[in-house]
C-alpha positions in Angstrom: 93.9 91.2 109.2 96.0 88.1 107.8 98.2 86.5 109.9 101.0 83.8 109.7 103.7 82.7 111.7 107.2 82.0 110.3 109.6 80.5 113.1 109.4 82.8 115.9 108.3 85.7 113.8 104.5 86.5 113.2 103.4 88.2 109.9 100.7 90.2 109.4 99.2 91.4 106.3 97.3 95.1 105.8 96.3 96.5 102.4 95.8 99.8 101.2 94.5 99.3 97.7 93.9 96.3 95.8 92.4 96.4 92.0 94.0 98.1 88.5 96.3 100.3 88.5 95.3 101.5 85.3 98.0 100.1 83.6 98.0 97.4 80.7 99.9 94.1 80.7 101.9 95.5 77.5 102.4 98.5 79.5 103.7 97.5 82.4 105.8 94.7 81.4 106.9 95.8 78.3 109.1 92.8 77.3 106.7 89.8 78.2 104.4 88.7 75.1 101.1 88.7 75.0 100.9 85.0 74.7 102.8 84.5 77.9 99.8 86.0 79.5 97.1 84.0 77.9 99.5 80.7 78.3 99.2 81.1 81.7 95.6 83.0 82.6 94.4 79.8 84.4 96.7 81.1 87.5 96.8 84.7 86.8 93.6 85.3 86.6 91.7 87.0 88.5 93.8 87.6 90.9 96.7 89.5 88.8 95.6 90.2 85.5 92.4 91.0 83.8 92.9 90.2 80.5 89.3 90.9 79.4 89.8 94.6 80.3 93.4 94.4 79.6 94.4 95.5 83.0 96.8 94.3 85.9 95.9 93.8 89.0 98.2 95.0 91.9 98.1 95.1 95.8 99.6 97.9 98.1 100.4 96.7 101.2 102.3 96.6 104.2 103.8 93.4 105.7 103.6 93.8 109.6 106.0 91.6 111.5 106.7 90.9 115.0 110.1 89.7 116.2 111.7 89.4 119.2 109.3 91.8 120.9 109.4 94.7 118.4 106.9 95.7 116.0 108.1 96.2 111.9 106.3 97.6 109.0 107.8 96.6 105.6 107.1 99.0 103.2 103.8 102.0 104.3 102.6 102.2 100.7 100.6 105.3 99.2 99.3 107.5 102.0 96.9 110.6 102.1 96.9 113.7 101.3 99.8 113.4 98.9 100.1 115.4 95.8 100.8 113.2 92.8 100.9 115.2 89.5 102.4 112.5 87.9 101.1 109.2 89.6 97.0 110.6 89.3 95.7 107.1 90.7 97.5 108.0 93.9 97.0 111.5 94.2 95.2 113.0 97.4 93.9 109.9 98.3 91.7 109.6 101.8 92.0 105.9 103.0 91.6 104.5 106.2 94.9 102.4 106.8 95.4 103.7 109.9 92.5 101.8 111.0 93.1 98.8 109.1 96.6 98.6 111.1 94.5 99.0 114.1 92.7 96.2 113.4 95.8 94.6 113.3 96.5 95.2 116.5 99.1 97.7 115.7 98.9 101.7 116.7 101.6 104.3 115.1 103.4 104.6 118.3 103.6 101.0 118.7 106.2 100.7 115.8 109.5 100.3 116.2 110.9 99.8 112.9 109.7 100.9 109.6 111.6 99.5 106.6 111.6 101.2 103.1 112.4 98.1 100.5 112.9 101.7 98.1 112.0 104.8 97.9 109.2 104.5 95.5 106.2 106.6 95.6 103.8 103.5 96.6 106.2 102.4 99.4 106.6 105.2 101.7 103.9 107.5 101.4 102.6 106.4 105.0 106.0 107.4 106.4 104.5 110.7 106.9 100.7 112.4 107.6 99.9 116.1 107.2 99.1 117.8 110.5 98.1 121.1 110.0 100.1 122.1 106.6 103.4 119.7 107.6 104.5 116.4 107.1 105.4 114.9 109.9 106.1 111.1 111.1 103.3 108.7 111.0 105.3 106.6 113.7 106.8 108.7 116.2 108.7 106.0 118.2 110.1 104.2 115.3 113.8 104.4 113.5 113.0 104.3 109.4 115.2 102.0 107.8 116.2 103.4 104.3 118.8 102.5 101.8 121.4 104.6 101.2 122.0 104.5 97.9 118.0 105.0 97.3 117.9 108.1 99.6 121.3 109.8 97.2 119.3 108.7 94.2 115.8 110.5 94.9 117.2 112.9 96.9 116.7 115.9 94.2 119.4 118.2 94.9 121.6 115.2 93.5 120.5 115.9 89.8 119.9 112.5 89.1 117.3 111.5 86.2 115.3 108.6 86.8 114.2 106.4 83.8 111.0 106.7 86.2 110.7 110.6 84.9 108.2 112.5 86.8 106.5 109.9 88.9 108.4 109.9 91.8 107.4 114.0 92.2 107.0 115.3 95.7 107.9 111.9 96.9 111.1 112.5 98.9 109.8 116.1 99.9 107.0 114.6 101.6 107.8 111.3 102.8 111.4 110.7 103.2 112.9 114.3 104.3 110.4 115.1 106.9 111.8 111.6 108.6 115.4 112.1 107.9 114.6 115.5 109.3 113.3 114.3 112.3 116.5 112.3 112.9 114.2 109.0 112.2 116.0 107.2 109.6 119.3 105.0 109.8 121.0 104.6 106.2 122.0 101.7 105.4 124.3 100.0 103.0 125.1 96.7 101.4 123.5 94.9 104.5 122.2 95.7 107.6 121.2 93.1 110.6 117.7 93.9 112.1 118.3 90.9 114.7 118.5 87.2 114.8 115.7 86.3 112.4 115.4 89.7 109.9 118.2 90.8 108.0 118.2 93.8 105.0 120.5 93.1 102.0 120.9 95.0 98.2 118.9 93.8 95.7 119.9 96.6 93.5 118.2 96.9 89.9 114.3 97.9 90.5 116.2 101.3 91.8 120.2 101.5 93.1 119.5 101.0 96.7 116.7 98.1 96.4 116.5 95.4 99.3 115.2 92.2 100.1 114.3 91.4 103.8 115.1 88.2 104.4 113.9 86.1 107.1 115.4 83.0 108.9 113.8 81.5 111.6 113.9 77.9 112.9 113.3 75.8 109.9 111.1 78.6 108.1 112.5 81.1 105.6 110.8 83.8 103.9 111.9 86.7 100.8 110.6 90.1 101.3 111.4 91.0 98.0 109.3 94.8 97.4 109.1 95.2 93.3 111.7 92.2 92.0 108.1 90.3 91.7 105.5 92.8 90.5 103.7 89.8 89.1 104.0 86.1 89.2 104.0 85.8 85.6 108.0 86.7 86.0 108.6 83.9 87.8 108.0 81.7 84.8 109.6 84.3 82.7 112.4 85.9 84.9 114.0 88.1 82.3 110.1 90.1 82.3 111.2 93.9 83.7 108.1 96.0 84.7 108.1 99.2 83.2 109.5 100.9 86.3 112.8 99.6 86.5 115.8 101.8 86.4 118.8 99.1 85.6 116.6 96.0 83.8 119.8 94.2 83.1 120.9 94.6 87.0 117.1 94.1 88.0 116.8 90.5 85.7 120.3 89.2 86.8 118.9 90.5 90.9 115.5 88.5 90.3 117.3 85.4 88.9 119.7 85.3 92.2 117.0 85.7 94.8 114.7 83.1 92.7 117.7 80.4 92.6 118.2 81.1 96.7 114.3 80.7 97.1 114.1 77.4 95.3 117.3 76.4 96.9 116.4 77.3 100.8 112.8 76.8 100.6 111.8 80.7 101.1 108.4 81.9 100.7 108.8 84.9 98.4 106.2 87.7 99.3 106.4 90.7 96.9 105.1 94.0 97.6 102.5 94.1 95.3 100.9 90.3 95.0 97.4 90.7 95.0 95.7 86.6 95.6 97.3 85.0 98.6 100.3 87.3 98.7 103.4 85.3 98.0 104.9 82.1 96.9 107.4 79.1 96.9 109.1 78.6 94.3 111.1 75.6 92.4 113.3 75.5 89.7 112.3 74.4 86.2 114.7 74.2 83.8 116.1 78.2 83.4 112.8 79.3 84.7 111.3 79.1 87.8 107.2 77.3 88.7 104.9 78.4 91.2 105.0 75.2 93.6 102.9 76.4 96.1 101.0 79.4 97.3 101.5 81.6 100.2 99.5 80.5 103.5 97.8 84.0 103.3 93.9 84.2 102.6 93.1 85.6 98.6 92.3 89.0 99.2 
């Protein structure tokens, strides 16, 4: 476990998977150039590129939190058991997060709150666990906080075609209806207020119904910002999409905004997929943004 305290909020940091993801820096940010990498390897290296194998380097994790005597997971990643036709990497995997959240101190029916940045496939899949031959709710006692517009969009009785094609298969049949069905979830909209240091907003973009968490506390501030950041290399070069964005012209203008309010408010941007020390601050540079200091968090 990694653990740092913001204000009056704790945050805790448990990983599923940390290494490639089998995908190539041209491949999964198709707009940044290949000398943008090398430029700036002295930082990105090793931690979130491998340029010698041409391969990124990407976390899945789940911030834990602790706020005003509740328990919050921020995003529950890949999971087990899943079938992934389309996503092989995270297909039927047998991982032992469970008891890496128990070494955080944290037991499923201990949450309270589980938040869903989207509904991606590597940011719910441990909303659910197979018992027998059904899904059911990893965390009985929490509420699962999903956006709205994210649970029309993947729901697929809606029709809707994702630029993401096939890769989000199976997702909401496994991990997002079983909850819903449960009478778990609360969809939200716009905003929603978790209390007085956590608030959800729309970041919309990465998908329609993406959020940011943002935390105020005391003097400390912090950006949970799920897939806005899939690599630090966009912070220099903010108009850098990943591959998996379904608006890039609404996720660029998104990523701009929340980089401005970081710089401007002091906020300590933590991504969902940041391998290193997890996170950021960030100051303006011109029309781009620098790295001006890293997270608190130890390199993973």
């Amino acid at each position: 476990m990694q653990e740092i305290v913001l204000g009056d909020v704790s945050v805790a940091r448990v990983v599923e998977y940390y290494g490639s993801v089998d995908l190539a820096p041209a491949s999964f940010f198709p707009d940044a150039p290949e000398a943008a990498w090398r430029q700036h390897a002295a930082w990105l290296e090793p931690d979130f590129v491998d340029l010698a194998a041409d391969v990124c380097v990407s976390a899945i994790q789940t911030w834990v939190l602790r706020s005003e005597g509740r328990t919050i997971l921020v995003d529950t990643g890949v999971g087990n058991d899943k079938e992934r036709p389309y996503s092989p990497i995270w297909s039927r995997r047998q991982g032992d997060f469970l008891g890496d959240l128990a070494k955080a101190g944290v037991h499923p029916d201990d949450v309270d709150l589980v938040i869903n940045t989207h509904l991606h496939v590597d940011h719910v899949g441990w909303n659910t666990r197979l018992e027998g031959r059904t899904w059911v709710p990893t965390f009985p006692n929490a509420t699962y906080l999903m956006p709205a517009r994210d649970f029309d969009f993947w729901n697929p009785e809606n029709g809707h075609v994702p630029r993401l094609g096939r890769g989000n298969q199976n997702v909401f049949e496994d991990s997002v209806a079983p909850v819903h069905e449960a009478g778990q979830t609360l969809l939200w909209d716009e905003s929603h207020t978790i209390d007085g240091n956590l608030r959800l907003e729309l970041a919309p973009g990465h998908t329609p119904g993406s959020s940011v968490l943002a935390l105020t506390s005391g003097n400390d501030r912090a950006l949970f910002v799920g897939d806005l950041l899939h690599s630090p290399l966009q912070s220099v070069a903010p108009d850098v999409n990943s591959c998996f964005c379904e608006n890039p012209a609404e996720t660029i203008a998104t990523r701009r905004r929340l980089l401005g309010r970081a710089s401007e408010t002091n906020s300590l941007v933590l991504p969902a997929h940041w391998g290193g020390p997890g996170g950021a601050e960030v100051v303006r540079s011109g029309d781009t943004f620098d790295i001006a200091a890293w997270a608190p968090f130890a390199r993973l």
